[in-house]
C-alpha positions in Angstrom: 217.3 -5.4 134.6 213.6 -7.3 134.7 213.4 -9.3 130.8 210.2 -10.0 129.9 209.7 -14.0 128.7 208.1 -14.0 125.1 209.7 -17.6 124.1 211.9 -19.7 125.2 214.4 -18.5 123.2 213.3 -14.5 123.2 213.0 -11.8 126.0 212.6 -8.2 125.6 214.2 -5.7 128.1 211.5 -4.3 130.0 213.7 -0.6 129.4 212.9 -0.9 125.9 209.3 -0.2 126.6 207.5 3.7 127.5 204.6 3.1 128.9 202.5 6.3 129.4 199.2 6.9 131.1 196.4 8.9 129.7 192.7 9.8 130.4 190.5 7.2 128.7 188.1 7.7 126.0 184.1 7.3 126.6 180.7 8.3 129.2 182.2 8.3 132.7 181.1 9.9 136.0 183.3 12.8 137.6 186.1 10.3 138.4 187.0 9.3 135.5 187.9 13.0 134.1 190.7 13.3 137.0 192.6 9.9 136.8 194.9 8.7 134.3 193.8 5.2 134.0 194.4 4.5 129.7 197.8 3.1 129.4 199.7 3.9 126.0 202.9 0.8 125.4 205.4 2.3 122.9 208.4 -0.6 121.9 210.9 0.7 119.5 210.8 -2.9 117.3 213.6 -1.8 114.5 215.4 -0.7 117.0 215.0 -3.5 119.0 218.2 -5.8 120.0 216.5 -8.4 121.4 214.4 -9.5 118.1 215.6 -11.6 115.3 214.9 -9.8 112.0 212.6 -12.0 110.4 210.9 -11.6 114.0 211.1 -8.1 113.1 209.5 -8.1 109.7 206.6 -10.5 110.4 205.6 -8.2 113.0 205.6 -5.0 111.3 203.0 -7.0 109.1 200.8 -8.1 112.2 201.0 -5.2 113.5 199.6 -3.1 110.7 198.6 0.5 111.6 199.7 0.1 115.1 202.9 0.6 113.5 204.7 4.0 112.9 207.1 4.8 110.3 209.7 4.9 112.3 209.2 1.2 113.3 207.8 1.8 117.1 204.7 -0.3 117.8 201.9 1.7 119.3 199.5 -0.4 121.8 196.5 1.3 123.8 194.6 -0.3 126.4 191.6 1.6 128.2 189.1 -1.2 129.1 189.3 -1.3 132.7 189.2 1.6 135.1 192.2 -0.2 137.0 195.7 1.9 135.5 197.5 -1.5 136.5 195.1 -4.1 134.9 195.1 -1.8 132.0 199.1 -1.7 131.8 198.9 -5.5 132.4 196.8 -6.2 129.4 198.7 -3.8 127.1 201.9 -6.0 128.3 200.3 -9.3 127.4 198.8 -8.1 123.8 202.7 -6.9 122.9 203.6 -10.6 124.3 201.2 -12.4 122.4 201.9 -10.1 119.2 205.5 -10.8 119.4 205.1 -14.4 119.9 202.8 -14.8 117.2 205.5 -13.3 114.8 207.9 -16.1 115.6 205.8 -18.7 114.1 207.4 -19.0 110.7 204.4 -19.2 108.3 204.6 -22.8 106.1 205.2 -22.4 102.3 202.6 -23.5 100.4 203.1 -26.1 97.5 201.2 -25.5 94.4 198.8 -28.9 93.6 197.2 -30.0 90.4 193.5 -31.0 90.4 193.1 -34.6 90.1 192.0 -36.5 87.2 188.4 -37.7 88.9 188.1 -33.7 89.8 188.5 -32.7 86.2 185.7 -35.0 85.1 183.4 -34.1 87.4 184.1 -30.4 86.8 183.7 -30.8 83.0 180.4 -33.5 83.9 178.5 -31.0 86.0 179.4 -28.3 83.2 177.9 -29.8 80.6 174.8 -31.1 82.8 174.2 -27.4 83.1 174.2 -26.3 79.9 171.7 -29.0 79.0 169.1 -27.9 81.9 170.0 -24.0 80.6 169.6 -25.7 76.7 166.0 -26.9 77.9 164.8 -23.2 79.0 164.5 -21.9 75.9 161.7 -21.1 73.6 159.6 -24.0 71.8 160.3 -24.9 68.6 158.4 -27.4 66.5 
């Protein structure tokens, strides 16, 4: 069985994806309403073996909309007229996606403003309210 390389450290079973092809979208001549050349890349991600969970939930996130209920990612390629660059490109957009989820996001650590910031906050402050004190009307 062909495994695709995402990482070192994770493949995906080329079994696990159903690719289909479909008529693309968009102006074309009397060709392009015969062939099949859109290519539709369904990968069943929760049921998935081959992805770490946390792999798993980070890409449910990145994938957004392109994600069913069911937890099968749904990628469509049309921009070439080629049916195999099109299934090529769909291929390396789940690959990037994938390997884009395994980058575990740093936590961030909450900082307090610094003692020079705080003046110069409070400084420009009240500089302000003096020009806005100045606009008023003249009173003598």
């Amino acid at each position: 069985m062909p495994r695709i390389q995402i990482t070192r450290s994770i493949s995906i079973d080329e079994d696990e994806l159903l690719e289909s092809a479909t008529r693309a979208s968009g102006a074309g001549g009397q060709h392009v309403n015969t062939t099949d050349s859109a290519v539709i890349l369904r990968f069943d991600v929760a049921g998935s073996p081959s992805l770490p969970e946390a792999v798993k939930t980070r890409l449910s996130v990145l994938a957004g909309a392109r994600m069913t209920g069911e937890g099968v990612l749904i990628l469509r390629s049309e921009g070439s007229r080629s049916q195999f660059e099109n299934r090529r490109e769909v291929r390396q957009r789940l690959c990037d996606l994938i390997a884009q989820a395994t980058i575990v996001p740093k936590k961030r650590k909450p900082t307090k403003p610094t003692k020079a910031s705080q003046v110069r906050r409070v400084e420009g402050k009240t500089k302000r309210a003096s020009v806005k004190a100045g606009r008023g009307k003249w009173r003598e």
